[in-house]
N, C-alpha and C positions, 0 to 999 in steps of 0.2 A: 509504501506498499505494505506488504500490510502488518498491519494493528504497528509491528515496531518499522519494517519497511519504513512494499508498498510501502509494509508496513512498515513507522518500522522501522526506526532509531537509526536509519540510514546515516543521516544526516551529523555531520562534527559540527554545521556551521548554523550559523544565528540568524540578525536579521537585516534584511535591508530596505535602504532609507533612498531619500531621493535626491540626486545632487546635482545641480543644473539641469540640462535636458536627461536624464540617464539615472542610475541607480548603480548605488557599490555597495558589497555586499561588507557586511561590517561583521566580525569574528569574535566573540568570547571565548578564553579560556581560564580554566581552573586551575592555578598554582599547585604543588604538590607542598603537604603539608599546613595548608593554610586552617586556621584556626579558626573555631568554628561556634556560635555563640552558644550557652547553653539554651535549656528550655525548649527544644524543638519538642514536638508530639506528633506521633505517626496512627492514624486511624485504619483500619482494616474494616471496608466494606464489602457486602456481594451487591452485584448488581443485576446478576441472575443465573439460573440452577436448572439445568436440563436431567441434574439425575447420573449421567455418565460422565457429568464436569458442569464448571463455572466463568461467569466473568467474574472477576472481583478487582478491587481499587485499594491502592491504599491517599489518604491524604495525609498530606506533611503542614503543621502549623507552623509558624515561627512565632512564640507567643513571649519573645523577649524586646526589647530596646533598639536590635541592634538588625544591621543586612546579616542573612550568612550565606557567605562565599562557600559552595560547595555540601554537598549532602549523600552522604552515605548510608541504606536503609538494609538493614541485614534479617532475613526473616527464612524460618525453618518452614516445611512441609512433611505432613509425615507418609509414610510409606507409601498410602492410600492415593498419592496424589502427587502433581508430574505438572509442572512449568511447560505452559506450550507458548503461543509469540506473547508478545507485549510492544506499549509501545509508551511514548513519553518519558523515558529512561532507558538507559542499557543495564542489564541484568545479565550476571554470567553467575555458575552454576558450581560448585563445588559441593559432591556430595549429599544430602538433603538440604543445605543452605544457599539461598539465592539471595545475590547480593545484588542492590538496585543501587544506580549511580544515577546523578543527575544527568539531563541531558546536553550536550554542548551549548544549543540554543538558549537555555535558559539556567546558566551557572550559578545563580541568585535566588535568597526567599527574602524579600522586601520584610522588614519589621510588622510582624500582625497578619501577614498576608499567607497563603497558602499554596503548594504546590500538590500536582494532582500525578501517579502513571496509573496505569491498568495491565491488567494480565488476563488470560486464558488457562483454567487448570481440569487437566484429562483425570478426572478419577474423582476422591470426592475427601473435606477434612480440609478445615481452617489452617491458618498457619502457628504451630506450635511454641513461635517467639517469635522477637521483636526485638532489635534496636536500632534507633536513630544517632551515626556520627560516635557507634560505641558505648552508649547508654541505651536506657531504657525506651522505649517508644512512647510509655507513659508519662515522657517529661524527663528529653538527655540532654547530654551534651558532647564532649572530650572532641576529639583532633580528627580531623577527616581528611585523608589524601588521595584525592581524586585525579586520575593521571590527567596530563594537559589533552584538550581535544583540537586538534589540530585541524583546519579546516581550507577548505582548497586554497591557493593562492590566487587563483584569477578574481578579478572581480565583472563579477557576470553583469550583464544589463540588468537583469534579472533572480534572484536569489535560486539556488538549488532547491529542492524540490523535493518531496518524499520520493514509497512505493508504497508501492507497492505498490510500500515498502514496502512493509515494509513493509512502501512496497508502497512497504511499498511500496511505497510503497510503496505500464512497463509497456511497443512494438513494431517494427519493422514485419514486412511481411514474406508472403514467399510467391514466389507465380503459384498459385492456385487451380486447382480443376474448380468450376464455372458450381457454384452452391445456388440451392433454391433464389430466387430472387423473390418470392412471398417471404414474408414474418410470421409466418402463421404463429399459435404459441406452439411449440415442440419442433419447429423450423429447422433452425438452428444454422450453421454455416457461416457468418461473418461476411457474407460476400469477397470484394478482393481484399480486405484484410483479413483475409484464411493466417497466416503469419502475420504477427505486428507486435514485435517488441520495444517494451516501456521506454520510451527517451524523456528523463530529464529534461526539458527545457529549459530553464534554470542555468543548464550545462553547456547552452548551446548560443546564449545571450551576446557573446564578446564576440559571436564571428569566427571564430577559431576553426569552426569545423561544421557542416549542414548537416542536416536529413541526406539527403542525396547522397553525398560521399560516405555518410555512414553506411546507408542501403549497399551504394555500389562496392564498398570494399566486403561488407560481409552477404555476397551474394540474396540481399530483400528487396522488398520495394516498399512495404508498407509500414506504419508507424503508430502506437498509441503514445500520443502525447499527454503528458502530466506534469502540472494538475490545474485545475480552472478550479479557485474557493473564492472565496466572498472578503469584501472591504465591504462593512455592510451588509447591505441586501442587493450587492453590486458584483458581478463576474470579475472576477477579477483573476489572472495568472499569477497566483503564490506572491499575492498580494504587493505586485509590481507593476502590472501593467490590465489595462480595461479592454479584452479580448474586441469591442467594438472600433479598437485603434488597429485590426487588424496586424498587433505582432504576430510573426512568422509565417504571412499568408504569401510571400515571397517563395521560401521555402517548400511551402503547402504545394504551391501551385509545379514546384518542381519534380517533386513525390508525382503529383496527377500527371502530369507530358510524360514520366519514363513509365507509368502504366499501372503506378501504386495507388494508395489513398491512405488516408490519416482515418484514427479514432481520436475524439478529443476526451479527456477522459474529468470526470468531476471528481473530487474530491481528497482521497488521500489519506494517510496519517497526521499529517500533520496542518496545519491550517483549519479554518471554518469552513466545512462545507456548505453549498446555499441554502439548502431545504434546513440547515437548523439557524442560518443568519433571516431567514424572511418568513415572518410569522404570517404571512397572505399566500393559500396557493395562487395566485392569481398573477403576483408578481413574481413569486418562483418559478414560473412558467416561461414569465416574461424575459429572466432574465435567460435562460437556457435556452430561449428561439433567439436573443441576442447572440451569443455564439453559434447558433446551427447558421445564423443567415452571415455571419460577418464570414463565414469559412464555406458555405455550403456546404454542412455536413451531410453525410447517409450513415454514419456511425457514430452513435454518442456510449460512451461508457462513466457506468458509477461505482466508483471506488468507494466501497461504504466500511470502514472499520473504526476500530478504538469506540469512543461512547458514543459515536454516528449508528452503530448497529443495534444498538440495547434501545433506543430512544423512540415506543410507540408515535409519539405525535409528529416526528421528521419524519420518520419512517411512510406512514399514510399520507403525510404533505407530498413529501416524494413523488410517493407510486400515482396520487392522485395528479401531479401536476408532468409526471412521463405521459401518462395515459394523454394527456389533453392535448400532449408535445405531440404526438405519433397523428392525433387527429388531424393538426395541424401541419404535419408535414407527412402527407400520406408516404410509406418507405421507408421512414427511417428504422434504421435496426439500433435496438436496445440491447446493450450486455451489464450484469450486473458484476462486480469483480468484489469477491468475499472472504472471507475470512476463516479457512479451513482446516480439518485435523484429519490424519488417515482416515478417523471413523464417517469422515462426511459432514458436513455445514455444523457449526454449532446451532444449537436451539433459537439464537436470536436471526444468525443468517439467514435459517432457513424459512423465520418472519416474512423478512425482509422477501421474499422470492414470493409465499403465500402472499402477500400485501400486494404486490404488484400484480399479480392473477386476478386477485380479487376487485383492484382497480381499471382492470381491462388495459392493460399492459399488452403490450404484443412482442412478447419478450422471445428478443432473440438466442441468448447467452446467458449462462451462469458460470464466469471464472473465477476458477481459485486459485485463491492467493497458497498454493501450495512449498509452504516455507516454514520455519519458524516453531517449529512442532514442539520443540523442547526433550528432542531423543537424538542426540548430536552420535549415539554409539550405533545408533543404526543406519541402513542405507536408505538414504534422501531421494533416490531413483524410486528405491522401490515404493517408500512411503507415497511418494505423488501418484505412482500408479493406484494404489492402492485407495488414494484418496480422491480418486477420479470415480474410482468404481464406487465409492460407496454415495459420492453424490449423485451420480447417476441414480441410484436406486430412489435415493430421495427425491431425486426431478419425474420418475415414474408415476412416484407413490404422490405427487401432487398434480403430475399432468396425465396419470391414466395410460400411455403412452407408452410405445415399444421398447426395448433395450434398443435399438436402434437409432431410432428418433431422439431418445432419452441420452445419448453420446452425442448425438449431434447437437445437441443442447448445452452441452459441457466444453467452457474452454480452460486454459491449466497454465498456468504462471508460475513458474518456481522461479528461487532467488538465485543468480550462476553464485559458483563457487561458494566461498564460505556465508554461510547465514547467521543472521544475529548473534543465535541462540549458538553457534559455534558448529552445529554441523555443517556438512559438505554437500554439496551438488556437483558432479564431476562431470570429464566429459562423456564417462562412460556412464552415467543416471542420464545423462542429457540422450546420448544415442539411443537407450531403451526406452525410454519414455515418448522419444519420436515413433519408436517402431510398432509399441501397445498405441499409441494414437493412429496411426495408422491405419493397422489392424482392425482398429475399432472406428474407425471415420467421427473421430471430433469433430465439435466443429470450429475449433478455436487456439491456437497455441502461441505463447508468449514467453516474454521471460524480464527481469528484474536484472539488470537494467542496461541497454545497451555503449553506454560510456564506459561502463566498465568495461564488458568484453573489449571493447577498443583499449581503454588501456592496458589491459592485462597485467597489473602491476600487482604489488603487495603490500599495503600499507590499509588507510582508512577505508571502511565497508561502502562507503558512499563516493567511490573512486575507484578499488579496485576488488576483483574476487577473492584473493588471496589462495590462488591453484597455479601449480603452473601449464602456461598457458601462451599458446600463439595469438597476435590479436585478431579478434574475429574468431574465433575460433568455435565458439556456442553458437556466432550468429548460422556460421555454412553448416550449423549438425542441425538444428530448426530447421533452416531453410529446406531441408530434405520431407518435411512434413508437407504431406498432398492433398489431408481432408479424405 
């Protein structure tokens, strides 16, 4: 979820592979101390500049002989300028220096080959220095100790999953009061997934545990399931299973009898989303009414972060081949899920939402990925309130449209408890943030990610909050949200 979840470096674990009838998920980790070749080179790109901030990248070469196990990227920012999410590495934060670690999944740079993360920075001014593993970025080397990434022990049918991360990088629902049942554009409402917080799928592969028991312990009913990306220019579930084989339609069907219903959600952090694996909208199309009809969807969501958002030609693929989805299945509701800072969509999200207008979208939803800010000293309640309101203004100032209708347009995802970037979501950001939605009749509330709340434990971000916590505990303060 998002960008490091959603978004959004949730994730300790790798990849999986397929063994007999099934799939086990297969874990790298990164020795402490392991040695590390020289020659690495680290490039610092922008990928684009709204004026109050930026995306930028860095890319890592390995331009020596040899694998290196592990990579450590140390880079300054000067005053002017503030780390918000990222994703493709974890990044934690000591004073003006942000230090980028490789990610579980990918503990390796092949000889010659190259590794890519990205960032989000609130303010404006390149990074001040550079090193790769202790040297220079211009061509280092020395010793890099990367702590080990420890990654679940189950081995799921199916591989874990981002959020948004993060996040991604997220939902279960809540009995709802009865929302417009048009899409008009400025709609808004979600139908009965008024509540629907993120479940892992991934998480939920070995049988251990449903939808349903999740719902009924933390008083929901409804679910965004994550994530559907591409094998190809093929649907594919976090690149395990062909959503046409109907996994978890079992499940699905149990959610519908107790009175809920699913979102299925595209995309993610991590994996290929389809609009950038199928260069035809025609077959992008194809493949996203492949999942509306293997599940009978009425809710589909697009998780769009990391370089899925910056990327004009997916982006207008996209919106052109939603629009054609909506014609095609007169009702369904559309929700975008973004990638956001207090001040409201960055410049490319906010593309992304314009695109889809302009393609005759009947867009129901615009959620943020409200997490990941890169201001761990402030309070992460108030930030998402804050980060509601400003995108609200933004949804006015492109649909014309009331402060009212313009909340009902807005749905809000924050990541429970500890967030990438080290700040906090408590349970007391969680109760206020029900109470300003409320107030204001969203039309949408979520959260990042519901296997945590069940665990409630303290360890890996992609398992637990790190708060403490009763389990279920964020799911019954949501569930208090009426629309």
């Amino acid at each position: 979820m998002q960008r490091s979840r959603l978004r959004l470096a949730i994730y300790a674990s790798a990849a999986v592979v397929a063994v007999g009838g099934g799939t086990v998920a297969a874990f790298a980790a990164t020795s402490p101390g392991t040695k590390a070749a020289s020659g690495l080179r680290a490039v610092f790109s922008t990928d684009s500049d709204w004026g109050s901030g930026y995306q930028a990248k860095y890319t890592i070469t390995n331009n020596t002989g040899a694998t290196v196990n592990g990579w450590t990227l140390a880079f300054g920012l000067p005053s002017s300028a503030k780390l918000g999410s990222f994703w493709d590495a974890t990044i934690t934060t000591a004073g003006s220096t942000e230090t980028a670690r490789n990610p579980g999944y990918a503990p390796t740079v092949a000889p010659g080959a190259t590794a890519t993360f990205g960032f989000i920075v609130a303010g404006s001014g390149a990074p001040t220095s550079c090193t790769i593993n202790g040297a220079s970025c211009a061509g280092g080397g020395g010793t890099v100790t990367t702590a080990p990434t420890t990654a679940p022990t189950k081995t799921p049918t199916k591989p874990p999953t981002t959020a948004p991360t993060t996040k991604p990088t997220t939902p279960p629902t809540k009995p709802a009061t009865a929302p417009p049942t048009t899409s008009a554009p400025g709609g808004g409402g979600g139908g009965s997934t008024l509540v629907a917080p993120y479940v892992d799928m991934g998480l939920l592969s070995n049988g251990s545990t449903t939808l349903a028991q999740l719902g009924s312990s933390g008083n929901l009913k409804s679910f965004s399931l994550a994530f559907v990306t591409s094998v190809g220019c093929k649907a594919s579930w976090f690149n395990a299973f062909d959503p046409r084989s109907k996994q978890f339609a079992d499940q699905i069907s149990a959610v519908r009898a107790a009175g809920g219903d699913v979102k299925v959600s595209f995309g993610g952090a991590t994996g290929i989303e389809l609009a950038q694996a199928c260069t035809s909208t025609s077959a992008l199309q194809a493949e996203y009414q492949a999942v509306v009809s293997a599940y009978n969807l009425k809710y589909v969501d697009f998780d769009i972060e990391g370089a899925a958002v910056a990327d004009p030609a997916t982006i207008a693929r996209r919106s052109t081949a939603i629009a054609a989805l909506q014609k095609a299945n007169p009702g369904l509701k559309v929700s975008l899920t973004l990638p956001v800072l207090p001040e409201g969509l960055t410049a490319d999200g906010l593309n992304v939402v314009k695109s889809a207008k302009s393609a005759g979208v009947d867009l129901d939803l615009v959620n943020i990925m409200a997490m990941d800010y890169g201001r761990s000293g402030q309070d992460y309640g108030d930030l998402a309130i804050q980060a509601v309101k400003s995108t609200k203004d933004q949804i006015k100032s492109v649909y014309g449209n009331s402060d009212a209708a313009a909340f009902k347009m807005v749905g809000v995802t924050p990541m429970l408890g500890q967030n990438d970037d080290g700040g906090k979501f408590t349970q007391s950001d969680a109760k206020d943030l029900v109470a300003f939605a409320n107030s204001n009749h969203l039309g949408f509330m979520s959260f990042w990610e519901l296997n945590r709340d069940k665990n409630a434990c303290s360890g890996a971000l992609f398992q637990c909050t790190n708060v403490s916590q009763s389990p279920f505990e964020f799911s019954k303060i949501f569930a208090g949200f009426k629309g």
